[in-house]
N, CA and C of each residue as an Amber inpcrd file, in Angstrom:
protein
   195
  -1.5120000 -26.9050000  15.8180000  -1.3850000 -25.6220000  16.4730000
  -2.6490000 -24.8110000  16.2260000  -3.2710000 -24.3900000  17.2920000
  -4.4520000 -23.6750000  17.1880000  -4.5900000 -21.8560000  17.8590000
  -3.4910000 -21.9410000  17.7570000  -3.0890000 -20.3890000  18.2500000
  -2.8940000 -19.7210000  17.6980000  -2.6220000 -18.5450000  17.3970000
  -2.6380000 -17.4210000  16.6500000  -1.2970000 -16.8170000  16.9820000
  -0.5610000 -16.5870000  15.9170000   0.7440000 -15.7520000  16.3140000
   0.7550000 -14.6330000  15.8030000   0.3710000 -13.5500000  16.7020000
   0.8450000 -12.1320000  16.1250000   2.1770000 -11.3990000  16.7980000
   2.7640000 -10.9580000  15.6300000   4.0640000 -10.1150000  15.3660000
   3.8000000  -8.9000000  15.9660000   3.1950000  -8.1980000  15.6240000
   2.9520000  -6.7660000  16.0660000   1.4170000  -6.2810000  16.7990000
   1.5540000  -5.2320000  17.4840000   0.5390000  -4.8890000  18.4830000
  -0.0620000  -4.2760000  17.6090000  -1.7780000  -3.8570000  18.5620000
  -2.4610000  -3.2220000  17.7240000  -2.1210000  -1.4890000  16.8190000
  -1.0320000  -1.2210000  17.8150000  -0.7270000   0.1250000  17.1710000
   0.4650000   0.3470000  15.9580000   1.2220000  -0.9440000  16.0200000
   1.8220000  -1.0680000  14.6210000   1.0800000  -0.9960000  13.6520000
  -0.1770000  -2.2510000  14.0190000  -1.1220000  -2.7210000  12.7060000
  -1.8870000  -1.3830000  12.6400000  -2.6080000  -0.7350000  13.0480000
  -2.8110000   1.1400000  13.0480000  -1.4700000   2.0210000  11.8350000
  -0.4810000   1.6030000  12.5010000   0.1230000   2.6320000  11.6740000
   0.3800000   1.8100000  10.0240000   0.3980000   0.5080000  10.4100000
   0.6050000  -0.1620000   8.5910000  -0.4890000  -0.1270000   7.9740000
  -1.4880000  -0.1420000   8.5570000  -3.0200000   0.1190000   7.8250000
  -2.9090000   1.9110000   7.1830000  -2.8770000   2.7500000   8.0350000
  -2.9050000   3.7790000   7.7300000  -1.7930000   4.0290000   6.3770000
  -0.5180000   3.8170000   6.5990000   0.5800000   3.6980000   5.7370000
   0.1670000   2.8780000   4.3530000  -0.3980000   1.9530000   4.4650000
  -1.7400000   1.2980000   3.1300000  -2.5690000   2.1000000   2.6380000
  -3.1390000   2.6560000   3.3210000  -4.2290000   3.7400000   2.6280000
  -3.7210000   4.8700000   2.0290000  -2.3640000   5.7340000   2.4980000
  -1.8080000   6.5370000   2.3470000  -1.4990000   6.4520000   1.1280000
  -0.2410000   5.3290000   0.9830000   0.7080000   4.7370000  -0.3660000
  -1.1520000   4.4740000  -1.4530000  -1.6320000   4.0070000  -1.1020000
  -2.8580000   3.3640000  -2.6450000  -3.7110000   4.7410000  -2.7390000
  -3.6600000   5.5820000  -1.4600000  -4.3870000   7.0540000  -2.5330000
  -3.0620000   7.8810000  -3.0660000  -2.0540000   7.8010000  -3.1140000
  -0.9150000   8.4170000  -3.5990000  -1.1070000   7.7360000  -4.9500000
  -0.7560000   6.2960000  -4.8370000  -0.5030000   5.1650000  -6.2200000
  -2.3780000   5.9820000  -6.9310000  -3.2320000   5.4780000  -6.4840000
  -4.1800000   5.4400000  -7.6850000  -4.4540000   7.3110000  -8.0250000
  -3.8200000   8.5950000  -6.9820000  -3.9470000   9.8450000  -7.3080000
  -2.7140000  10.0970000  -8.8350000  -1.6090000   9.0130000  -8.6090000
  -0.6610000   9.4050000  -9.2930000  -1.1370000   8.4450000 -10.7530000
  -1.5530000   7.6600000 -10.5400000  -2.2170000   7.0980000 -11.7270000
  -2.9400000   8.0310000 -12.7460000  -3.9980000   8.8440000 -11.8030000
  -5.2130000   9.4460000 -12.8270000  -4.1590000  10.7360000 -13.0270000
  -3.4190000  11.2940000 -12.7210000  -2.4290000  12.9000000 -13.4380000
  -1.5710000  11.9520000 -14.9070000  -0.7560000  10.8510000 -14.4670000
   0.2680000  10.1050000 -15.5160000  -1.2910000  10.1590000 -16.5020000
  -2.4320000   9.4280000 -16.4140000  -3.1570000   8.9980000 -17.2350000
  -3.2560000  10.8750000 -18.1040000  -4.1930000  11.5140000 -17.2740000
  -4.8140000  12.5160000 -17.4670000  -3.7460000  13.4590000 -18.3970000
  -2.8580000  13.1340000 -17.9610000  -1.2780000  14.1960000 -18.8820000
  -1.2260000  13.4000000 -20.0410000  -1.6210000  12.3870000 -19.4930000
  -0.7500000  11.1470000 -21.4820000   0.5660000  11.3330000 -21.2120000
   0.8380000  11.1740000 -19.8620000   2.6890000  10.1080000 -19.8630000
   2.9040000   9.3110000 -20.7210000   3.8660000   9.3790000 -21.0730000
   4.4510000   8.2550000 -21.8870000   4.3250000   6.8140000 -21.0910000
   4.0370000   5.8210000 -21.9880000   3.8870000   4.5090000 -20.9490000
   5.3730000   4.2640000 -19.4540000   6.4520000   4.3990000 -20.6280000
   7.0430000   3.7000000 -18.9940000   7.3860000   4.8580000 -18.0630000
   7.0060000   5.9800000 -17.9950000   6.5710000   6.8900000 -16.6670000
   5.6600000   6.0260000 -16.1500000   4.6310000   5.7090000 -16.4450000
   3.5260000   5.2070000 -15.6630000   3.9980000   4.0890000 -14.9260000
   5.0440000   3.3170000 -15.1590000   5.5280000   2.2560000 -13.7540000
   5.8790000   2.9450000 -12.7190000   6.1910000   4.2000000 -12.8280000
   6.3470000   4.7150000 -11.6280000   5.2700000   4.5350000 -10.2670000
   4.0480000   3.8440000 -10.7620000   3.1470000   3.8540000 -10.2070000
   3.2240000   2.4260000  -8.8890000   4.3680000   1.7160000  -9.7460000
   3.9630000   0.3320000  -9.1110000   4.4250000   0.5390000  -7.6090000
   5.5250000   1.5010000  -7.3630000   6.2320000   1.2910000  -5.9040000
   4.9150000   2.1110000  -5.0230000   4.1460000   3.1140000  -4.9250000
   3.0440000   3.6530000  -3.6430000   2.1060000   2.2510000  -4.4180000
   1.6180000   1.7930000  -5.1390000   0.6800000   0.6910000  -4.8510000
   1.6600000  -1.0800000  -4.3380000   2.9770000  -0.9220000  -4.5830000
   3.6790000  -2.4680000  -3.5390000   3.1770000  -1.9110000  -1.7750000
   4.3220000  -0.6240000  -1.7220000   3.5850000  -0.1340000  -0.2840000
   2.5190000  -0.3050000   0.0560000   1.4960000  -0.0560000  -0.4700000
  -0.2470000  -0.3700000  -0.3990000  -0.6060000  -1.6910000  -0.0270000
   0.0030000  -2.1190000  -0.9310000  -0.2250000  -3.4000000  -0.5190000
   0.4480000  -4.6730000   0.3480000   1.7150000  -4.1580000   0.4120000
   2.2450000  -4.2620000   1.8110000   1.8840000  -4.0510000   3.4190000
   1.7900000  -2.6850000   2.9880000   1.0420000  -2.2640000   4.6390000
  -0.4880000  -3.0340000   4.7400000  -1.1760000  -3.3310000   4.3140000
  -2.4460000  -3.7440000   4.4000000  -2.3430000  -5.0320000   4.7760000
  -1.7070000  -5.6970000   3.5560000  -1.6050000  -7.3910000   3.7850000
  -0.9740000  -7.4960000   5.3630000   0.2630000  -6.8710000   5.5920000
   0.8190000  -7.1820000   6.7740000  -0.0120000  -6.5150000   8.1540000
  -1.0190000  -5.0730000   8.1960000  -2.4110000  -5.1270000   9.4380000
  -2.8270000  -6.3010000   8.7760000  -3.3290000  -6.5370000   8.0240000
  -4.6730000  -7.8950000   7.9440000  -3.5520000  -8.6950000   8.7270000
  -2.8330000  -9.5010000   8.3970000  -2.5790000 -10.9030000   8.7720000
  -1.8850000 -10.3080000   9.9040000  -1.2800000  -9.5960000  10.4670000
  -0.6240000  -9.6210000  11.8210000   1.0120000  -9.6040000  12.1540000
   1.4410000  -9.2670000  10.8860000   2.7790000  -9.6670000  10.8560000
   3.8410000  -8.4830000  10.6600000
């Protein structure tokens, strides 16, 4: 198979890209306040769900899905 299967149009992949950038400056803004305050460590997992989003929306514009 030498075809390419894409799932979604270019304006989904627009809005999951954007929705990527959004969630990883939220995740790495919420990183440097937890850091900058001296949260206690497990506050700081709070961090992992805007950087999964991040990296969700991105992986899925890149590959098409």
């Amino acid at each position: 198979m030498t075809g390419e299967v894409c799932n979604i149009g270019t304006k989904e992949r627009r809005r999951r890209r954007l929705l990527g950038f959004v969630a990883l400056t939220v995740g790495v803004a919420l990183a440097f306040l937890l850091v900058v305050f001296q949260a206690p460590r497990l506050f700081r997992l709070v961090i992992f769900f805007p950087l999964w989003i991040a990296g969700l929306g991105l992986l899925q514009a890149r590959e098409k899905t």
